[in-house]
N, CA, C and O atoms as a Maestro MAE file, in Angstrom:
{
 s_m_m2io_version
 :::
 2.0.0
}

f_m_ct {
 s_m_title
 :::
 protein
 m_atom[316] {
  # First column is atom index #
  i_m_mmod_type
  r_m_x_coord
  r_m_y_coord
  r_m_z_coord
  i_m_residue_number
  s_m_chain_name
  s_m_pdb_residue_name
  s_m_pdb_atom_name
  i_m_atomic_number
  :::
  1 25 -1.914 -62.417 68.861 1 A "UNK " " N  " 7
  2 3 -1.585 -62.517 67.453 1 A "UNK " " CA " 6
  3 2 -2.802 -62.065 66.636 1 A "UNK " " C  " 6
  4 15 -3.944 -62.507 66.760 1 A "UNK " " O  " 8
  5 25 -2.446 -61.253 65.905 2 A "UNK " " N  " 7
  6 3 -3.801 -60.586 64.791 2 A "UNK " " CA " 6
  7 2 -4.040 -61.806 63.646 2 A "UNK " " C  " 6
  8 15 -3.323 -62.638 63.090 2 A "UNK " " O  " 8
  9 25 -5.539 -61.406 63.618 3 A "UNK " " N  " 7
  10 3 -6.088 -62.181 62.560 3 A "UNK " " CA " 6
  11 2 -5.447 -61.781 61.129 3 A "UNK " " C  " 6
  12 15 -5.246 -60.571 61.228 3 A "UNK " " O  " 8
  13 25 -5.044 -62.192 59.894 4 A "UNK " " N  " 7
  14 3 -5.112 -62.340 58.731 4 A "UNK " " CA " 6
  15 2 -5.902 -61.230 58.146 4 A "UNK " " C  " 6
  16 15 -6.947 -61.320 58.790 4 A "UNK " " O  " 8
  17 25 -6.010 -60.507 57.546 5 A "UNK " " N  " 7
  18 3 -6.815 -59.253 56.894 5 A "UNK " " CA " 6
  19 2 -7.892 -60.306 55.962 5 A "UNK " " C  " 6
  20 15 -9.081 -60.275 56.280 5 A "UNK " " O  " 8
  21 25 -7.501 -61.141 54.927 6 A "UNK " " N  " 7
  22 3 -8.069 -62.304 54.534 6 A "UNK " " CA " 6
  23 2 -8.030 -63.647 54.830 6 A "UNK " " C  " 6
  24 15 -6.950 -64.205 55.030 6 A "UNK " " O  " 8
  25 25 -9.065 -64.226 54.881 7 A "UNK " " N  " 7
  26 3 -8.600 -65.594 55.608 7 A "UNK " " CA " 6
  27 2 -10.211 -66.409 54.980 7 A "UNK " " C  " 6
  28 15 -11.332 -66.138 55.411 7 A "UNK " " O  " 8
  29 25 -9.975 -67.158 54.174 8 A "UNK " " N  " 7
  30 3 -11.024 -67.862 53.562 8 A "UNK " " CA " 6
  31 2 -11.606 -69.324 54.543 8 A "UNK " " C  " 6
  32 15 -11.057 -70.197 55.215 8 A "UNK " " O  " 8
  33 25 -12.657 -69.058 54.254 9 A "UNK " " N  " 7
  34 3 -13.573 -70.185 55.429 9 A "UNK " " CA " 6
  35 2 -14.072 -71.511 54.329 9 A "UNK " " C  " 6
  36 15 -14.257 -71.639 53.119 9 A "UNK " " O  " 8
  37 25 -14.146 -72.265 55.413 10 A "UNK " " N  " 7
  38 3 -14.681 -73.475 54.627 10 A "UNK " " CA " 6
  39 2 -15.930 -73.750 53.713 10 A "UNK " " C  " 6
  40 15 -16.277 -74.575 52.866 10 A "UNK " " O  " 8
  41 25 -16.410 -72.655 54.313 11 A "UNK " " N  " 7
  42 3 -17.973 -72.578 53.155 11 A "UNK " " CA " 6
  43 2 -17.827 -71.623 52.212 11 A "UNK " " C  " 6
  44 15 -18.302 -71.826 51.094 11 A "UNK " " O  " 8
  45 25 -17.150 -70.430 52.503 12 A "UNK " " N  " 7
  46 3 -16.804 -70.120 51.338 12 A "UNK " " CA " 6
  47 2 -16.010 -70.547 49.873 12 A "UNK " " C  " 6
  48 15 -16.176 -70.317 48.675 12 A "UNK " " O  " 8
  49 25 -15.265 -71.136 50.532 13 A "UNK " " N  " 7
  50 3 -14.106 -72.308 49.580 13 A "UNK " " CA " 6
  51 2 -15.500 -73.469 48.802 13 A "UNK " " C  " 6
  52 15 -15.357 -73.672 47.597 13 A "UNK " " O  " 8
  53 25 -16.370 -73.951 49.289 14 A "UNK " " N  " 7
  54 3 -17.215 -74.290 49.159 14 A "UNK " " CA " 6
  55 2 -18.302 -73.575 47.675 14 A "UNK " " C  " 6
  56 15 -18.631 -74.144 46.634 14 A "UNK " " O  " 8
  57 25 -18.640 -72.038 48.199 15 A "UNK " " N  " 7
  58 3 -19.567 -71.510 47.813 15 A "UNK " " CA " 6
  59 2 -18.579 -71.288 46.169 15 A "UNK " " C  " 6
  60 15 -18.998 -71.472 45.027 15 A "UNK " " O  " 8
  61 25 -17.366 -70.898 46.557 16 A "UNK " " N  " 7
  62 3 -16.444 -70.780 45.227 16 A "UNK " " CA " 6
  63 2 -16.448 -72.510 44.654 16 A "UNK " " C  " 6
  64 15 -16.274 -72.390 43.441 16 A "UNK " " O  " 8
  65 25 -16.515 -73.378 44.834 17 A "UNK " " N  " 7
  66 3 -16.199 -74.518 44.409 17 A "UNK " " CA " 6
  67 2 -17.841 -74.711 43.276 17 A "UNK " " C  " 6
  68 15 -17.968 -75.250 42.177 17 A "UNK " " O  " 8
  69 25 -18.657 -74.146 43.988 18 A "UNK " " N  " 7
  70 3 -19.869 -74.615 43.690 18 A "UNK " " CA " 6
  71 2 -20.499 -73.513 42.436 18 A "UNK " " C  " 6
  72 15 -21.485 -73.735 41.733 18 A "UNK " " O  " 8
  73 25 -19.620 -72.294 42.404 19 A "UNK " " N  " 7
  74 3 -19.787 -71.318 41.381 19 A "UNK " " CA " 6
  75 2 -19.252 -71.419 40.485 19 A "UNK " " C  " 6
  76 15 -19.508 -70.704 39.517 19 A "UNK " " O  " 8
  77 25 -17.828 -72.813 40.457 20 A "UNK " " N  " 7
  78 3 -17.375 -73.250 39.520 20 A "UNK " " CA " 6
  79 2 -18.335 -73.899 38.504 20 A "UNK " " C  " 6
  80 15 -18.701 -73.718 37.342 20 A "UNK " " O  " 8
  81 25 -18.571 -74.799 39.592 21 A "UNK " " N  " 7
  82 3 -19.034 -76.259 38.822 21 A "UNK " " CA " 6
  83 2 -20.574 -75.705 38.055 21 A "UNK " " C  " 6
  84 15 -21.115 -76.211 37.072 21 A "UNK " " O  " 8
  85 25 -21.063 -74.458 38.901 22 A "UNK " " N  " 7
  86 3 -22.372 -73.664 38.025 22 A "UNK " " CA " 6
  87 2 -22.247 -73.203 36.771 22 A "UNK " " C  " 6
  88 15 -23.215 -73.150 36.012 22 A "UNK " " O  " 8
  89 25 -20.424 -72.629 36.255 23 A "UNK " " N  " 7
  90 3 -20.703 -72.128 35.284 23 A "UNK " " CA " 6
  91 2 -20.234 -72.718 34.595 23 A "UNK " " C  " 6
  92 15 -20.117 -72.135 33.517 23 A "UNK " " O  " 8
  93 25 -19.415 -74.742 34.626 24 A "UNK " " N  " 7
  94 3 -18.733 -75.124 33.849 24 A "UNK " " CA " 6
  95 2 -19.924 -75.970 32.892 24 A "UNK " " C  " 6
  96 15 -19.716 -76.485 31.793 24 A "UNK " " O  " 8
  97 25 -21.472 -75.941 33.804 25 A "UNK " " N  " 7
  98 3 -23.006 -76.486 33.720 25 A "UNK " " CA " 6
  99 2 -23.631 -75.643 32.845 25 A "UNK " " C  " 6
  100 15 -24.310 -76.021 31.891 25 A "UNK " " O  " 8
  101 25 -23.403 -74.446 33.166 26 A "UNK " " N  " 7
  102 3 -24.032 -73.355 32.504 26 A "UNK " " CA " 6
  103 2 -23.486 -73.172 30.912 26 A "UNK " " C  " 6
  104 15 -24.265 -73.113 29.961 26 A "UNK " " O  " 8
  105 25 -21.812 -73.082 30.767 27 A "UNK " " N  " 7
  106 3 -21.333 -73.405 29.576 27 A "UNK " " CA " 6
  107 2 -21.455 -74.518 28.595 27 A "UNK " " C  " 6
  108 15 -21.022 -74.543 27.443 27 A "UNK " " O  " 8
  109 25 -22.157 -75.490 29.282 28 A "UNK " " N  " 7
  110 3 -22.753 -77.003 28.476 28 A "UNK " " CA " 6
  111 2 -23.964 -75.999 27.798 28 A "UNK " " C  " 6
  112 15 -23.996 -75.987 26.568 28 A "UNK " " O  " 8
  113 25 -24.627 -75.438 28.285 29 A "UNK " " N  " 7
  114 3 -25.938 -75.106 28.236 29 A "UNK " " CA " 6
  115 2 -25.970 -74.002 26.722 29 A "UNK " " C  " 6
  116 15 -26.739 -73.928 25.764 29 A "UNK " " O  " 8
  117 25 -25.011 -73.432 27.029 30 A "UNK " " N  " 7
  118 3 -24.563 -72.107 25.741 30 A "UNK " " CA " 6
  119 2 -23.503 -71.141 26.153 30 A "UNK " " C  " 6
  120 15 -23.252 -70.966 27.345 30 A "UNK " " O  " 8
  121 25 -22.737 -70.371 24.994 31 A "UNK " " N  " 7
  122 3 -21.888 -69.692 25.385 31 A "UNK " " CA " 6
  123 2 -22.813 -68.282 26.203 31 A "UNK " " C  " 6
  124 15 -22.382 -68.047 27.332 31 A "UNK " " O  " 8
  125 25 -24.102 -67.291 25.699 32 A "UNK " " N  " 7
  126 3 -24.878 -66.805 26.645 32 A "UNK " " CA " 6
  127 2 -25.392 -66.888 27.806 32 A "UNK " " C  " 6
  128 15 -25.709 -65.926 28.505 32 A "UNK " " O  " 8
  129 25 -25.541 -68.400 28.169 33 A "UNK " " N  " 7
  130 3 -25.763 -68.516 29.751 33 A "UNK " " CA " 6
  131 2 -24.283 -68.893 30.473 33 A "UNK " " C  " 6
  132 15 -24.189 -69.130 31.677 33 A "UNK " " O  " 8
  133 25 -23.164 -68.909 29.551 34 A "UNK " " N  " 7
  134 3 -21.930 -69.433 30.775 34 A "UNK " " CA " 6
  135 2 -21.745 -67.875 31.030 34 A "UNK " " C  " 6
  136 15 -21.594 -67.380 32.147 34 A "UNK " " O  " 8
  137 25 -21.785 -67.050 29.618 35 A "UNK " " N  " 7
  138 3 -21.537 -65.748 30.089 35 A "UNK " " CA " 6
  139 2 -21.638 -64.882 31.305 35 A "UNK " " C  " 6
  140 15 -20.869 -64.297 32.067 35 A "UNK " " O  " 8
  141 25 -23.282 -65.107 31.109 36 A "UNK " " N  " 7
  142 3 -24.776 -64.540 32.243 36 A "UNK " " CA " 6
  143 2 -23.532 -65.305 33.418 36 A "UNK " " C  " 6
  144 15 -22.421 -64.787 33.534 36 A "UNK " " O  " 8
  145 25 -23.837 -66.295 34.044 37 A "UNK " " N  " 7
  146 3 -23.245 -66.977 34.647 37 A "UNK " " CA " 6
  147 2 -21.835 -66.406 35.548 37 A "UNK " " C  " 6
  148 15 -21.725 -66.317 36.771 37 A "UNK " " O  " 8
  149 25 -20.860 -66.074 34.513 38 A "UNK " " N  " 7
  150 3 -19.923 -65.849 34.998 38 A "UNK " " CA " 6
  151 2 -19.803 -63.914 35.941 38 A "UNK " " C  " 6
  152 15 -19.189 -63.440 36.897 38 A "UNK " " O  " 8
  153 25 -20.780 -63.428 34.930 39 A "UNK " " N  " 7
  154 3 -21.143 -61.978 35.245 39 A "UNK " " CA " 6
  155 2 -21.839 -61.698 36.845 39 A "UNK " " C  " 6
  156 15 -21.621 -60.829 37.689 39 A "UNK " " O  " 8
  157 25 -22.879 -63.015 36.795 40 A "UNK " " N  " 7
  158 3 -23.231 -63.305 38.260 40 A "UNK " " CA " 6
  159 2 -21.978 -63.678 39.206 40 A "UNK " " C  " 6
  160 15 -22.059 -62.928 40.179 40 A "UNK " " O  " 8
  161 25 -21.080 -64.352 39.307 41 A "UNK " " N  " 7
  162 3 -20.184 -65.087 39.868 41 A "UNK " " CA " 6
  163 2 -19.413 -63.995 40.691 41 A "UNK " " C  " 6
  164 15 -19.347 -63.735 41.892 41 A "UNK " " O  " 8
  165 25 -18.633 -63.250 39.104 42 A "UNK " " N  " 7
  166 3 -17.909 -61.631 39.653 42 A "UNK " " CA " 6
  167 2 -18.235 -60.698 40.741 42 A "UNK " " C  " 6
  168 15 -17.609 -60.150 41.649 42 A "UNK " " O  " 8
  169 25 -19.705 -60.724 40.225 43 A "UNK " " N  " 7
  170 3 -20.299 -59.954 41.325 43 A "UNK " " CA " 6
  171 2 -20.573 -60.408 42.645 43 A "UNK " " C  " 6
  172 15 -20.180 -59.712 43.582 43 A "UNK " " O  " 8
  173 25 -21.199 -61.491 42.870 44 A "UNK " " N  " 7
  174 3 -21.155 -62.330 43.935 44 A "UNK " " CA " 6
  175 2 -19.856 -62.215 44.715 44 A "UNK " " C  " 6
  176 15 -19.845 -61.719 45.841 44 A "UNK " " O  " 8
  177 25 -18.460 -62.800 43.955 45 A "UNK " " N  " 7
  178 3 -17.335 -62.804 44.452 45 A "UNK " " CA " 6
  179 2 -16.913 -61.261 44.959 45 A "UNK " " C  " 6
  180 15 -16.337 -61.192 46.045 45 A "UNK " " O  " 8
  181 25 -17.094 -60.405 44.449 46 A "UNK " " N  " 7
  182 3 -16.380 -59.041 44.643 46 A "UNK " " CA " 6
  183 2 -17.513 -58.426 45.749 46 A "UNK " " C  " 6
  184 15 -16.963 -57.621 46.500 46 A "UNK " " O  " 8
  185 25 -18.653 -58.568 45.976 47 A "UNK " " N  " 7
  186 3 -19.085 -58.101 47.014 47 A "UNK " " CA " 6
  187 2 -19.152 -58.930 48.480 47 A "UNK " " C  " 6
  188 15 -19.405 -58.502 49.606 47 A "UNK " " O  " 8
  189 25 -18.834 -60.238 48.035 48 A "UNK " " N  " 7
  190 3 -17.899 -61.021 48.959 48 A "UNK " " CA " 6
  191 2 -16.536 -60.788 49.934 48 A "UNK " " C  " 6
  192 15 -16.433 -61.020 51.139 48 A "UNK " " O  " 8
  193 25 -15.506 -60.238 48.981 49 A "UNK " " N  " 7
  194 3 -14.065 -60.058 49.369 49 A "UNK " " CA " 6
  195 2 -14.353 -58.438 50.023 49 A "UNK " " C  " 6
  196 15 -13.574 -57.978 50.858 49 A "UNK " " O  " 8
  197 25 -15.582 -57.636 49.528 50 A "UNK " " N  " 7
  198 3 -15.904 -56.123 50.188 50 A "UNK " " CA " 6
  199 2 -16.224 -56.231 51.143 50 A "UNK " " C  " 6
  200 15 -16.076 -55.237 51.855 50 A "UNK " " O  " 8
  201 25 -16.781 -57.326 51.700 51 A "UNK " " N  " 7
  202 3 -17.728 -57.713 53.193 51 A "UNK " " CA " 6
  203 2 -16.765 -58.218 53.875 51 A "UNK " " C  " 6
  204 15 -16.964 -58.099 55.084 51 A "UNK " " O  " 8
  205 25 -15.758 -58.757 53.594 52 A "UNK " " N  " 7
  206 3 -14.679 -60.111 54.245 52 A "UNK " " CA " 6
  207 2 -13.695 -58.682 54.689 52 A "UNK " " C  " 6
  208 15 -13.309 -58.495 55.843 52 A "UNK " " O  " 8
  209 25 -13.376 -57.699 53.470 53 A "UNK " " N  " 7
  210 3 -12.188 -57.163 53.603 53 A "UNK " " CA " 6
  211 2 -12.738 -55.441 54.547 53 A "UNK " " C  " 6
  212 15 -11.880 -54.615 54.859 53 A "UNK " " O  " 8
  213 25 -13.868 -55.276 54.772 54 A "UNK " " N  " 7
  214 3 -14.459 -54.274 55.518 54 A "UNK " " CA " 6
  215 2 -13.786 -52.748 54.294 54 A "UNK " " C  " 6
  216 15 -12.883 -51.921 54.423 54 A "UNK " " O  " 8
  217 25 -14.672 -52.993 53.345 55 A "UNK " " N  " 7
  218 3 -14.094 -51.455 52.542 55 A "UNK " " CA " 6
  219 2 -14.599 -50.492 53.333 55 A "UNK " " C  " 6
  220 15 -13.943 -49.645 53.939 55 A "UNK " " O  " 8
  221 25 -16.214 -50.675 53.323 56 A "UNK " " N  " 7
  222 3 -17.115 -49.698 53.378 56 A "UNK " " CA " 6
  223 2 -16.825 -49.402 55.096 56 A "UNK " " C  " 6
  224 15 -17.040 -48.369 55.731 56 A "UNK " " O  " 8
  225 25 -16.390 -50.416 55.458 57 A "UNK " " N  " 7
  226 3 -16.650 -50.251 57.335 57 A "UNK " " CA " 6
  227 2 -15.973 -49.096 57.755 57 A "UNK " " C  " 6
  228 15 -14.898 -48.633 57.374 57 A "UNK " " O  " 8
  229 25 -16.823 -48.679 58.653 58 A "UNK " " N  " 7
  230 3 -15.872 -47.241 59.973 58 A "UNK " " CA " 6
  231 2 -14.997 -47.719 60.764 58 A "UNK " " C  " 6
  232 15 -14.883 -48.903 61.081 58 A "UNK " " O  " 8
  233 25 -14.421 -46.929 61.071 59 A "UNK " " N  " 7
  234 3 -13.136 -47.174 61.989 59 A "UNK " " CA " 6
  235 2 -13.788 -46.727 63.157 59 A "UNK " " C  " 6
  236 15 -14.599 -45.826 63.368 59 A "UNK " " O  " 8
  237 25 -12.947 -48.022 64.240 60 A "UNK " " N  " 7
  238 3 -13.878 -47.369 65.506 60 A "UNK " " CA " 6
  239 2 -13.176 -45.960 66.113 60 A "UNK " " C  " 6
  240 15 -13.736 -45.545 67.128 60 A "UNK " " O  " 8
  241 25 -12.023 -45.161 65.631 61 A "UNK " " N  " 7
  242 3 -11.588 -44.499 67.152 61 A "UNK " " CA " 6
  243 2 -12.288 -43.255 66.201 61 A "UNK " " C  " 6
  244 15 -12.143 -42.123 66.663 61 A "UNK " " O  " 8
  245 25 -13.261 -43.415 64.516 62 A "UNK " " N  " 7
  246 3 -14.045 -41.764 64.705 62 A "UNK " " CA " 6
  247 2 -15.274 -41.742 65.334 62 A "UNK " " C  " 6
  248 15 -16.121 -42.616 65.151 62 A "UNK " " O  " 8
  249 25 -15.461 -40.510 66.285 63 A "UNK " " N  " 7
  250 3 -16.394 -40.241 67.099 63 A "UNK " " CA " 6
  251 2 -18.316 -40.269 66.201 63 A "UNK " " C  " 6
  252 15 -18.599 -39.652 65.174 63 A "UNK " " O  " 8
  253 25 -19.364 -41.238 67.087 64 A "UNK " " N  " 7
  254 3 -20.426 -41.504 66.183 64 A "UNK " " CA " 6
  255 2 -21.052 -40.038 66.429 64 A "UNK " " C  " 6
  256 15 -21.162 -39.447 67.504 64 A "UNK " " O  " 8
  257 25 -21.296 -39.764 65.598 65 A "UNK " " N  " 7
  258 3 -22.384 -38.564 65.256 65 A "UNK " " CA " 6
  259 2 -23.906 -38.520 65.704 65 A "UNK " " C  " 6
  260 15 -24.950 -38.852 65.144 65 A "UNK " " O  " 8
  261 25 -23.635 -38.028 66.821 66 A "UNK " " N  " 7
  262 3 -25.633 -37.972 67.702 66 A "UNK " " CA " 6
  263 2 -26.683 -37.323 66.507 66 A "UNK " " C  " 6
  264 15 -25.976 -36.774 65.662 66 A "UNK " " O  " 8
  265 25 -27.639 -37.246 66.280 67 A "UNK " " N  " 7
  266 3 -28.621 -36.844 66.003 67 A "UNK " " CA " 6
  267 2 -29.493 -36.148 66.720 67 A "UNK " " C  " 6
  268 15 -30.091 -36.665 67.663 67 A "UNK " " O  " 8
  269 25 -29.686 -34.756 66.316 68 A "UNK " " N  " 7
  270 3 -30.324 -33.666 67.405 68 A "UNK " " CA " 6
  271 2 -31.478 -33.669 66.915 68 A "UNK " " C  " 6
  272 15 -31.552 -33.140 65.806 68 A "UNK " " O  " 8
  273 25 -32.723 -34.211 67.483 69 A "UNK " " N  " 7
  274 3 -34.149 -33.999 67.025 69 A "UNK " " CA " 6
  275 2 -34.430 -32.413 67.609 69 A "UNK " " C  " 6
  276 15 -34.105 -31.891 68.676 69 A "UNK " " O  " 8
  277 25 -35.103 -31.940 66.552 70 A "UNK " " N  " 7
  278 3 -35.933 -30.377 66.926 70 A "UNK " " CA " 6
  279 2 -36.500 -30.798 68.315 70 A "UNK " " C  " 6
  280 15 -36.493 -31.972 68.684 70 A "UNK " " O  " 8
  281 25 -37.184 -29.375 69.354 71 A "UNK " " N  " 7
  282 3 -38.032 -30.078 70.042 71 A "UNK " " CA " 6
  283 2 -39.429 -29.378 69.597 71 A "UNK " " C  " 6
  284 15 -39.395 -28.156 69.451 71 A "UNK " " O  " 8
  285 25 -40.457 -29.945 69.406 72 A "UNK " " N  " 7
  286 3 -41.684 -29.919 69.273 72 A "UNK " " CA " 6
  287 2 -42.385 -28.504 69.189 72 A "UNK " " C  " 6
  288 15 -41.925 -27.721 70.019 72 A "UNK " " O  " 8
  289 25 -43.167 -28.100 68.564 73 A "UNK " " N  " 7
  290 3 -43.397 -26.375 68.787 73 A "UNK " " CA " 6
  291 2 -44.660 -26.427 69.990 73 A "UNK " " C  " 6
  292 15 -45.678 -27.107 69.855 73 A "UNK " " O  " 8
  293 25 -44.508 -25.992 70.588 74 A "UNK " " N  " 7
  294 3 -45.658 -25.818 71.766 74 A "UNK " " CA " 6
  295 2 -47.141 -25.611 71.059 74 A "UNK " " C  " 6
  296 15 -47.366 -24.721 70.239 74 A "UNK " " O  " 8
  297 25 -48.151 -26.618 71.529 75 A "UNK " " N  " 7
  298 3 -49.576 -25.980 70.916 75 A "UNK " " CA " 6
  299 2 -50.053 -25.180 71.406 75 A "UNK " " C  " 6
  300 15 -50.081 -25.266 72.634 75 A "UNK " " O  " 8
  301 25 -50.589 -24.163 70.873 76 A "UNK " " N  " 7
  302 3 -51.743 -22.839 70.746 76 A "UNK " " CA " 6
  303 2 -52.590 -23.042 70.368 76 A "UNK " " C  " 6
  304 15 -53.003 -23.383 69.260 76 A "UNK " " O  " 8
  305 25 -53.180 -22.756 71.731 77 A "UNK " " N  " 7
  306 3 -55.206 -23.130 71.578 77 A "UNK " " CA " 6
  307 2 -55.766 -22.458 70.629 77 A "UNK " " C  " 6
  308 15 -55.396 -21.285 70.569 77 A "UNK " " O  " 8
  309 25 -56.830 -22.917 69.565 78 A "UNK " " N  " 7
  310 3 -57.458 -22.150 68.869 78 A "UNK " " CA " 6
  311 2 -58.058 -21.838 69.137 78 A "UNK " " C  " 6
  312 15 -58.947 -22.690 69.102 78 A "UNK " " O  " 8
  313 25 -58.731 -20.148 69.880 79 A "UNK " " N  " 7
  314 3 -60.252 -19.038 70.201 79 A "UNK " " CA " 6
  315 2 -61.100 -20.017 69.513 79 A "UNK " " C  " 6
  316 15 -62.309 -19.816 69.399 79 A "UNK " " O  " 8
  :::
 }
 m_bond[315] {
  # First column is bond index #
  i_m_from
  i_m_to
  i_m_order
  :::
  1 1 2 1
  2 2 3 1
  3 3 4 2
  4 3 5 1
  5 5 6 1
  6 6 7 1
  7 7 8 2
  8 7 9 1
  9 9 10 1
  10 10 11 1
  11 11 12 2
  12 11 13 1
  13 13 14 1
  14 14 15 1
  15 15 16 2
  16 15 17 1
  17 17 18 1
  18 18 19 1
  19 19 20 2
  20 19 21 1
  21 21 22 1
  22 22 23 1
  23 23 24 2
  24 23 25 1
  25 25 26 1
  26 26 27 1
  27 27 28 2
  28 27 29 1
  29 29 30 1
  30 30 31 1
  31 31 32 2
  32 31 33 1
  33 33 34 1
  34 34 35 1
  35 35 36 2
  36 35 37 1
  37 37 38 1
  38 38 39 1
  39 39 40 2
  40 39 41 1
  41 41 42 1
  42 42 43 1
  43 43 44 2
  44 43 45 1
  45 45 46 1
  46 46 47 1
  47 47 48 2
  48 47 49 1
  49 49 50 1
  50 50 51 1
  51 51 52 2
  52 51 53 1
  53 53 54 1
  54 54 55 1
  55 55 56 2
  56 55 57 1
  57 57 58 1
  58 58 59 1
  59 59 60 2
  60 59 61 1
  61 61 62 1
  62 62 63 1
  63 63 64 2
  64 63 65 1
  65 65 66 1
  66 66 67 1
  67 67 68 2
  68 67 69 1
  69 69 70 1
  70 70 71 1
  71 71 72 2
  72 71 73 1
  73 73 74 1
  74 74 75 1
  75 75 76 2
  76 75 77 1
  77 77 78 1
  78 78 79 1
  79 79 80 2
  80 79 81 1
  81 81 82 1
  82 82 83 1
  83 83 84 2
  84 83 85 1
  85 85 86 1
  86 86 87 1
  87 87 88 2
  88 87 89 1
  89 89 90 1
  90 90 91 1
  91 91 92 2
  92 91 93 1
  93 93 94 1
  94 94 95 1
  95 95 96 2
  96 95 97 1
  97 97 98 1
  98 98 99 1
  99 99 100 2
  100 99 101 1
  101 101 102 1
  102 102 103 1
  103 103 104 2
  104 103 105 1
  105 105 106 1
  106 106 107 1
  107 107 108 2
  108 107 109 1
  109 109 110 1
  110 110 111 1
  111 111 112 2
  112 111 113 1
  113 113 114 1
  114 114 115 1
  115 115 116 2
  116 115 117 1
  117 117 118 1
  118 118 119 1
  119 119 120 2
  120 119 121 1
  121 121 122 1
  122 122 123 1
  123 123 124 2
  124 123 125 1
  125 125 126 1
  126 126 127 1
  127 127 128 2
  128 127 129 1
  129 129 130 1
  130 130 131 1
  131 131 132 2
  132 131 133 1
  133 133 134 1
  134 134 135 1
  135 135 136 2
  136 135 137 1
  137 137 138 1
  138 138 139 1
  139 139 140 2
  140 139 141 1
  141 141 142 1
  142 142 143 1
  143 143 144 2
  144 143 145 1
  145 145 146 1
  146 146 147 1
  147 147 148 2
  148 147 149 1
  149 149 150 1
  150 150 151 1
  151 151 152 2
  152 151 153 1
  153 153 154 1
  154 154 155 1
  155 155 156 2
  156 155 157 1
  157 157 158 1
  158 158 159 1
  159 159 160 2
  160 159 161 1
  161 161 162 1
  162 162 163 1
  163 163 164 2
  164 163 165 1
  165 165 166 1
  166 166 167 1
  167 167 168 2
  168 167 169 1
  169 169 170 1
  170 170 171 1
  171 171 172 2
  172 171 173 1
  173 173 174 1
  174 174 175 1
  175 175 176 2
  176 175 177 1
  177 177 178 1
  178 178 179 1
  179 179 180 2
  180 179 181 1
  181 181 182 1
  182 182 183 1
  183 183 184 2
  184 183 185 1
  185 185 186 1
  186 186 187 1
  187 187 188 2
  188 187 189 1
  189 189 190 1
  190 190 191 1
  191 191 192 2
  192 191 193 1
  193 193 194 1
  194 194 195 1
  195 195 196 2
  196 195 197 1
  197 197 198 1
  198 198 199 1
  199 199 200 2
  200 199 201 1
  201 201 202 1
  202 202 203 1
  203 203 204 2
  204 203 205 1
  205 205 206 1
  206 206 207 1
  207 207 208 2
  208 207 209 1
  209 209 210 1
  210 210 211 1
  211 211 212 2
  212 211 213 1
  213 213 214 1
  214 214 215 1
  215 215 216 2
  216 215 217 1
  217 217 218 1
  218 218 219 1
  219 219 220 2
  220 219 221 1
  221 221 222 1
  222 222 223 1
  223 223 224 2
  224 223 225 1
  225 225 226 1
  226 226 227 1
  227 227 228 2
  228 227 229 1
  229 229 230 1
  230 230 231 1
  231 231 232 2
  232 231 233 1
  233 233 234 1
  234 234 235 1
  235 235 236 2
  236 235 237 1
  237 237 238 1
  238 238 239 1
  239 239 240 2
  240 239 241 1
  241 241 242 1
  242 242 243 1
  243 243 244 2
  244 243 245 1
  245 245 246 1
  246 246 247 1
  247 247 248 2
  248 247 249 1
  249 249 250 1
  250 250 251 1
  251 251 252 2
  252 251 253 1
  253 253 254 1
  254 254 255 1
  255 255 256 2
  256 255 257 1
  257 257 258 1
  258 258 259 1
  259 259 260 2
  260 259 261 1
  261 261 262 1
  262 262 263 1
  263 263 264 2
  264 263 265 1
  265 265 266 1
  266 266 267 1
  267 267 268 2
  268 267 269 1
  269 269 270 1
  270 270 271 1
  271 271 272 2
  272 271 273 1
  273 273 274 1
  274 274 275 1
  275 275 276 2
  276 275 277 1
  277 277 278 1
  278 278 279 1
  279 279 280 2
  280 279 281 1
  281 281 282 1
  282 282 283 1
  283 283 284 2
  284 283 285 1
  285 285 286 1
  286 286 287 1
  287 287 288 2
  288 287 289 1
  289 289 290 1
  290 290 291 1
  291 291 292 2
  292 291 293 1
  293 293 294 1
  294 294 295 1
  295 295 296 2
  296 295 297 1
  297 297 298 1
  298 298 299 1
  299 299 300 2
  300 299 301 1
  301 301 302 1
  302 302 303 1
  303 303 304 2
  304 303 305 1
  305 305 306 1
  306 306 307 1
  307 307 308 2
  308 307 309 1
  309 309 310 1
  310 310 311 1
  311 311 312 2
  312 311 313 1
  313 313 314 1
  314 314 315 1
  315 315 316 2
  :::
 }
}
């Protein structure tokens, strides 16, 4: 049986619980820091669900690409 494409973990549920309660702290504080706050959160969250959901990742069946180093030029004695 395949895993879930998303599937939220207990610390993450956590890490979201705790980004709540940061910016409902942060909004006591001023409407500029709940802002700041929430701008952090987004980002946090969305490069979260990019890591969880593999955007950037390769697929394994394309072939990895070797790297051909030059080989070395032979030294010539200097007269």
């Amino acid at each position: 049986m395949e895993r879930p494409a998303f599937q939220m973990t207990l610390a993450a549920m956590l890490g979201v619980v705790a980004c709540i309660a940061v910016n409902f702290w942060l909004f006591r504080l001023g409407v500029f820091w709940g802002i700041l706050g929430l701008n952090v959160t987004k980002h946090v969250v969305t490069a979260y669900l990019c890591q969880v959901l593999g955007v950037d990742r390769q697929r394994p069946s394309e072939p990895a690409t070797a790297r051909v180093l030059a080989k070395p030029a032979p030294e010539v004695p200097i007269p």
